[in-house]
C-alpha positions in Angstrom: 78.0 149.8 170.2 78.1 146.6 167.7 81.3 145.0 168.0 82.1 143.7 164.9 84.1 140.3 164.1 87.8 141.6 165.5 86.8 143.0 168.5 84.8 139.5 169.3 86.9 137.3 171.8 86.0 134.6 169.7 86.1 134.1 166.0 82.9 132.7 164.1 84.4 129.3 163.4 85.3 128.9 167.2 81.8 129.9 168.3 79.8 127.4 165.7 81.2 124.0 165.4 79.7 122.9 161.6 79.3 119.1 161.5 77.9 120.0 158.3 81.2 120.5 157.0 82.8 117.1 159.1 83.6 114.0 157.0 81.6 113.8 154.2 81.1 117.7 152.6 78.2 118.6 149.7 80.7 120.0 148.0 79.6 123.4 145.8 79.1 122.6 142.2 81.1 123.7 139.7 78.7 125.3 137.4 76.3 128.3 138.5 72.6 127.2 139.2 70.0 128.5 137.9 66.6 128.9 139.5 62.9 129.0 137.1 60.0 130.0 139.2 57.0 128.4 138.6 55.0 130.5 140.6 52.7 131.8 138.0 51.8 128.0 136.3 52.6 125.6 138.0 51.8 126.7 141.3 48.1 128.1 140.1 47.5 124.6 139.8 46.7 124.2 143.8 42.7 123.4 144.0 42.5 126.3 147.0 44.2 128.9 145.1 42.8 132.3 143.5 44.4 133.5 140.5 46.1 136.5 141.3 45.6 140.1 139.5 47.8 141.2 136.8 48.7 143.6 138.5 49.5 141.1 141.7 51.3 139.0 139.2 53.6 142.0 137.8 55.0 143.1 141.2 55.9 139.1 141.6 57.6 139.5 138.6 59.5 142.5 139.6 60.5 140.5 142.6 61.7 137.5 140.9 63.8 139.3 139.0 65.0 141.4 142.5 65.5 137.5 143.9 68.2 136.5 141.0 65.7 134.5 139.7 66.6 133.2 136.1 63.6 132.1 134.1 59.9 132.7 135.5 57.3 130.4 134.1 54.4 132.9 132.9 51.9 131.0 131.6 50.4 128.3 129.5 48.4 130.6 126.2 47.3 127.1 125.4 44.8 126.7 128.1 42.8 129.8 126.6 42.7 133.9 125.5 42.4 134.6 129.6 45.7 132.9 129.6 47.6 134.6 126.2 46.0 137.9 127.7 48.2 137.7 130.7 50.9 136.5 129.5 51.4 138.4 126.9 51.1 141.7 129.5 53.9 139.7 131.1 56.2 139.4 128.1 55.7 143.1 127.8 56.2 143.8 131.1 59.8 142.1 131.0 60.7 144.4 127.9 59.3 147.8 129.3 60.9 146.9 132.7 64.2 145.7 131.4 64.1 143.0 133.9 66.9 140.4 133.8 64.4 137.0 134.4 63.8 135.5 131.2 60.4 133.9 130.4 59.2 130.7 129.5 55.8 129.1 128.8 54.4 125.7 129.6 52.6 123.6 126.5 51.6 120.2 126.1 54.0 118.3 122.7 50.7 119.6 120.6 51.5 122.1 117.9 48.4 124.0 118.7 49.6 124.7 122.2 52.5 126.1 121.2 50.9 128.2 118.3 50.3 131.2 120.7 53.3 131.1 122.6 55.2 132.3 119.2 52.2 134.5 118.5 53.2 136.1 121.9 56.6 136.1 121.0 56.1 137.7 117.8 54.0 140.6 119.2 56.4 141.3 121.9 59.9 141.1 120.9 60.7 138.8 123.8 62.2 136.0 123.5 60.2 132.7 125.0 61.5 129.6 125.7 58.7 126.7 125.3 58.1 124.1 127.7 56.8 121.4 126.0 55.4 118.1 128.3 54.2 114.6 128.2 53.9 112.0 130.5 56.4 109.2 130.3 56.0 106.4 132.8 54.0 103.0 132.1 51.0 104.2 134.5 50.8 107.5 132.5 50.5 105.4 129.0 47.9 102.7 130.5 46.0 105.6 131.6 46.2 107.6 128.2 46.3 104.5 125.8 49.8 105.9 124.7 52.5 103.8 122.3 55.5 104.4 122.8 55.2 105.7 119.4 52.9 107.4 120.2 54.6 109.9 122.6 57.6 109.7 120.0 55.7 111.3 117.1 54.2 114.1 119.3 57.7 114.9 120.6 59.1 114.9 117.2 56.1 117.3 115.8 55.6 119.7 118.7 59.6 119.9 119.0 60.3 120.5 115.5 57.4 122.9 115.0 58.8 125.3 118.0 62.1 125.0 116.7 61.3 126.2 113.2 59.5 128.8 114.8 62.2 130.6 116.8 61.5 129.3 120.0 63.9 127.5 122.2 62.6 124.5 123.3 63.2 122.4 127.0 61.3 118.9 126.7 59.4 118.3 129.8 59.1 114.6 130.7 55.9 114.3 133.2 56.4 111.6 136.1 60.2 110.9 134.8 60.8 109.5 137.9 58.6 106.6 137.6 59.7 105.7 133.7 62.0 103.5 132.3 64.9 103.8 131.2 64.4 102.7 127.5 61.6 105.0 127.2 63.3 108.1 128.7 66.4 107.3 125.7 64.0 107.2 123.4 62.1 110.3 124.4 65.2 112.3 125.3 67.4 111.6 122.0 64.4 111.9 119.5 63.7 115.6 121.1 67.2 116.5 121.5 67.7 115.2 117.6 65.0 117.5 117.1 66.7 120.8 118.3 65.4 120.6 122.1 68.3 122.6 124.6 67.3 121.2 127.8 65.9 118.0 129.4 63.4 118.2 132.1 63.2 115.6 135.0 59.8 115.9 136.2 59.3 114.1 140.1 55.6 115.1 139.1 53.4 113.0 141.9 56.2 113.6 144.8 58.1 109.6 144.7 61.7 110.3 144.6 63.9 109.7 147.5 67.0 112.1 147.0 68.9 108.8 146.1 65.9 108.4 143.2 66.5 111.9 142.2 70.3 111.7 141.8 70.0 108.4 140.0 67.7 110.2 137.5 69.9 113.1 137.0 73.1 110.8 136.1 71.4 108.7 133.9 70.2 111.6 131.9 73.0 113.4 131.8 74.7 109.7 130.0 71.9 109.7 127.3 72.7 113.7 126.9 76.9 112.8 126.4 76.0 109.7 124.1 74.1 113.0 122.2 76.8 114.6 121.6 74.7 117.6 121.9 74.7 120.7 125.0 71.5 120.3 126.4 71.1 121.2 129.5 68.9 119.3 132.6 66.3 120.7 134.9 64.5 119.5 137.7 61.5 119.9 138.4 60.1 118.3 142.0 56.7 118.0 144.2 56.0 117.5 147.9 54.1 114.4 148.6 56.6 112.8 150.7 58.1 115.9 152.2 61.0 115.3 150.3 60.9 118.5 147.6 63.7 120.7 148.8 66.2 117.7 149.7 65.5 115.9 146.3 66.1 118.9 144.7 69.7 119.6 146.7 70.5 116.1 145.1 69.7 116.7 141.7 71.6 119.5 141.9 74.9 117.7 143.4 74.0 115.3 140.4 74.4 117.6 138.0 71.0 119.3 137.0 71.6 122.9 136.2 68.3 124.5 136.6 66.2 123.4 139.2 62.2 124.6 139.8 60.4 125.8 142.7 57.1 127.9 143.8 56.8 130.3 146.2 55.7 129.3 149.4 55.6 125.5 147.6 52.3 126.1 146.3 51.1 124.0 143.3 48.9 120.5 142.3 48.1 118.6 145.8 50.4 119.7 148.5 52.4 121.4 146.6 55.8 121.9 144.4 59.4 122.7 145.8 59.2 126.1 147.7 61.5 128.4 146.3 61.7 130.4 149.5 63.2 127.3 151.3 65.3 126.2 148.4 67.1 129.9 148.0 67.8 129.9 151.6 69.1 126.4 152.0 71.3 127.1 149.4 72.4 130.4 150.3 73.5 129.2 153.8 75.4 126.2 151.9 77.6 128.9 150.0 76.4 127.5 146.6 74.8 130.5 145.3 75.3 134.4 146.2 71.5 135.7 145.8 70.2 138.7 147.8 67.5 137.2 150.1 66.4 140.4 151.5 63.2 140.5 149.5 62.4 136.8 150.4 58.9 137.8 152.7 57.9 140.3 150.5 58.2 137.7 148.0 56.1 135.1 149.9 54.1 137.8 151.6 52.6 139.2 147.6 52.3 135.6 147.1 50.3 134.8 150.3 48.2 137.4 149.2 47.6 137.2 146.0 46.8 133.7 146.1 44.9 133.7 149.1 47.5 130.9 150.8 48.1 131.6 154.6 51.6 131.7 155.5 51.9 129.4 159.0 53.0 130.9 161.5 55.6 128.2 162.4 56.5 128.1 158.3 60.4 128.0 158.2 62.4 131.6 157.5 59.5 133.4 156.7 56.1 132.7 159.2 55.1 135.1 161.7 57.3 132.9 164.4 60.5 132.2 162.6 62.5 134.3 164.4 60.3 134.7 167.7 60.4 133.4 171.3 58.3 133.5 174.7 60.8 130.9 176.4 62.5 132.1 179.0 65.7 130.1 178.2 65.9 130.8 174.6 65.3 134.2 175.0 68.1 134.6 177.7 70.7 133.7 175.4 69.7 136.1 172.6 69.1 139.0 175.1 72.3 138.2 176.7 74.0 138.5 172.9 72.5 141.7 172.8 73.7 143.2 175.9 77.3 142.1 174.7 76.3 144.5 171.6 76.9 141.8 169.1 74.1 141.5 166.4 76.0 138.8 165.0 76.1 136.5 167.7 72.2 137.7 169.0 71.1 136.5 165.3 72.6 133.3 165.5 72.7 131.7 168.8 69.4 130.4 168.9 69.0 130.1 165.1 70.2 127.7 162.5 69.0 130.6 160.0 70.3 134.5 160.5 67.3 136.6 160.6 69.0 139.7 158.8 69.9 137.7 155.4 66.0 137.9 154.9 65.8 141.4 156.3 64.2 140.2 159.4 65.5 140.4 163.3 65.0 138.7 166.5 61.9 139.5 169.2 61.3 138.5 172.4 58.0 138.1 173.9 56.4 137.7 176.4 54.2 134.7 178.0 53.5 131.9 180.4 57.3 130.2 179.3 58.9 133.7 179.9 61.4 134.9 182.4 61.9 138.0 184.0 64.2 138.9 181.6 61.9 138.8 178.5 60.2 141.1 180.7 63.2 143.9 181.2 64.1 143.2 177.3 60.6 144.1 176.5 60.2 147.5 178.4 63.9 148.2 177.8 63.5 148.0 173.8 60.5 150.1 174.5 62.3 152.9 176.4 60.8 151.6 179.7 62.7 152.2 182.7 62.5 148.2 184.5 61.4 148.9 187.6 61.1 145.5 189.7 56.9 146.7 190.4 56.9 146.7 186.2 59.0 143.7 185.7 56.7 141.7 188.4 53.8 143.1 187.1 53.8 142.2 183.7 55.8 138.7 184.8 53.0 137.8 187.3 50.3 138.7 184.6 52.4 136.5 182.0 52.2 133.6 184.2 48.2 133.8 184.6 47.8 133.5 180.8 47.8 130.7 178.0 49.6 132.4 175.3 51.7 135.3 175.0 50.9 138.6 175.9 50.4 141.3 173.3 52.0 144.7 173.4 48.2 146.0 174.6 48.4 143.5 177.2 51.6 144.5 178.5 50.7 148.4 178.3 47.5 148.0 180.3 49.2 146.0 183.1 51.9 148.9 183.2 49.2 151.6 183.0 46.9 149.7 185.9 49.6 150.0 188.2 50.8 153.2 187.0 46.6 154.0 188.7 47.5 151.6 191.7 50.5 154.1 192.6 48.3 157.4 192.2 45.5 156.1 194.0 
């Protein structure tokens, strides 16, 4: 029997002291956040990815949309007929499917690029929001030979054109992180002046510190009140330092309303922010309400479509997440379960509860193990414990370098099941 909460001697707050919520609290914001997955761009850009199928690319779609995600990045038609091909089997896909995620498209501030995003818009009915970027620190114009003018008069021409157009337009500034902050004014007000609806704040080579990221955030959203306008902010973060899901926490207590992510963090170098860690992170603060159960499939399709390994130690959704030989660890969880409380088996030897992501605990077996792993084992199997099983499989456990597989365990139980015959 599963006792539930009530019948629990203790309540969940007296079992789990949150120093998370002690002194200083991340407060939950006070608008909803919305999540664009940039899976199917961005993400492509790793050097060690394969482009997945269409067809691979549909069912991650599908599970997008099951995730709560808001806006999925399906392409940039710019880059070539491969690229309108697919996403314009996308945009369809969305209509036929009546999915909820909305679609946008990436395009460099060149009216040529976004030419075939309102072709694609045009043939399907759906509406596409244009993602339109250019790089904005000083490195990026020494390296291009940019004015400041320049990047002004492709802004004002790729903006206006998309806006004439139909399309809704968020202005993507590449490497915002490393700009200043005259140039950023200038960028930001000249697009918003020309009809732009959003402000992206691009950490594009992984600098920011979540202190960097936050600055950003609040000095945009000043240039966007001085406006006048409602224009909303994204951001949009890489991994180089580590830092990807944390920055992006902070630009979201800053006030950025949309935030981006891949799954599994794939993308350019080592990656963007993965939006398998970001969902859960947030879910576990209480700041959004999304069902997670989805969340390996999610990385799983990805993984394989992609041809990206999951690690086995990768947080909430590698093959280990919620798996453990040690003896110690595993005594706590099994003695959770004996009390017949899920709840407290999924939780008191992890920060993460296995079941929001449809997962569950398992105890294995191995050189770290004790006996009870052992009795857990065959008991979960419908094996009676006998102490000639229990030592048998512990003794073998102890004589190996890794943990024993559920082969290894059957052929020590059905050697001595032959020992007792003979």
């Amino acid at each position: 029997m599963v006792l539930t909460c009530k019948e629990r001697p203790m309540n969940e707050r007296e079992l789990i002291h949150d120093w998370n919520e002690a002194g200083e609290r991340w407060e939950k914001p006070a608008f909803p956040i919305q999540f664009d997955d940039e899976t199917l761009r961005d993400g492509l850009q790793s050097p060690s990815v394969k482009s997945p199928s269409i067809e691979r690319k549909i069912e991650l779609l599908h599970l997008m949309d099951r995730l709560g995600i808001d806006t999925a990045d399906i392409g940039l038609p710019g880059a070539g007929p491969h690229v309108v091909r697919d996403v314009t089997r996308l945009a369809q896909e969305i209509v036929s499917a009546k999915l909820r995620v909305a679609a946008n498209c990436a395009a460099r501030t060149m009216v040529r690029d976004i030419e075939p995003v309102v072709e694609v818009t045009q043939k399907t009915g759906l509406p596409i929001e244009v993602c339109t970027f250019i790089g904005s620190s000083p490195i990026r114009q020494y390296a291009e030979n940019w004015t400041e003018e320049t990047m002004l008069q492709h802004t004002r021409e790729a903006v206006t054109y998309a806006v004439k157009n139909g399309l809704t337009v968020m202005y993507v500034t590449e490497d915002t992180v490393r700009a200043k902050p005259s140039t950023l004014r200038a960028l930001f007000l000249t697009a918003i002046e020309c009809g732009a609806k959003r402000l992206c704040l691009c950490d594009t080579v992984g600098h920011a510190t979540p202190t960097g990221a936050a600055n950003l955030v609040r000095f945009a959203a000043q240039v966007v009140r001085e406006s006048g306008a409602d224009v909303g902010l994204d951001w949009h973060g890489h991994s180089d330092r580590g830092l990807a899901v944390i920055n992006t926490i902070a630009a979201i207590r800053a006030g950025a309303t949309r935030v981006h992510a891949c799954a599994l963090g794939i993308g350019e170098r080592v990656g963007n922010t993965p939006m398998d860690q970001l969902l859960v992170n947030l879910k576990l603060l209480g700041w959004i309400g999304n069902d997670l159960a989805v969340l390996p499939e999610y990385c799983q399709k990805t993984s394989e479509g992609t041809g990206v390994a999951i690690p086995v130690n990768y947080p909430v959704v590698g093959a280990d997440a919620f798996r453990t030989g040690t003896g110690v660890h595993a005594a706590a969880v099994i003695k959770a379960f004996r009390k017949g409380d899920h709840w407290l088996a999924d939780r008191v030897y992890s920060g993460v509860p296995a079941e929001m992501v449809g997962r569950h605990q398992e105890i294995e077996v191995g050189p770290m193990s004790g006996e009870s792993n052992v009795v857990y084992w065959l008991e979960s199997r419908k094996i009676t414990p006998t102490p000639e099983r229990v030592q048998a499989v512990f003794q073998r456990a102890k004589s190996v370098d890794g943990v024993l597989s559920e082969s290894d365990i059957r052929a020590v139980l059905a050697a001595l099941a032959e020992t007792k015959v003979s």
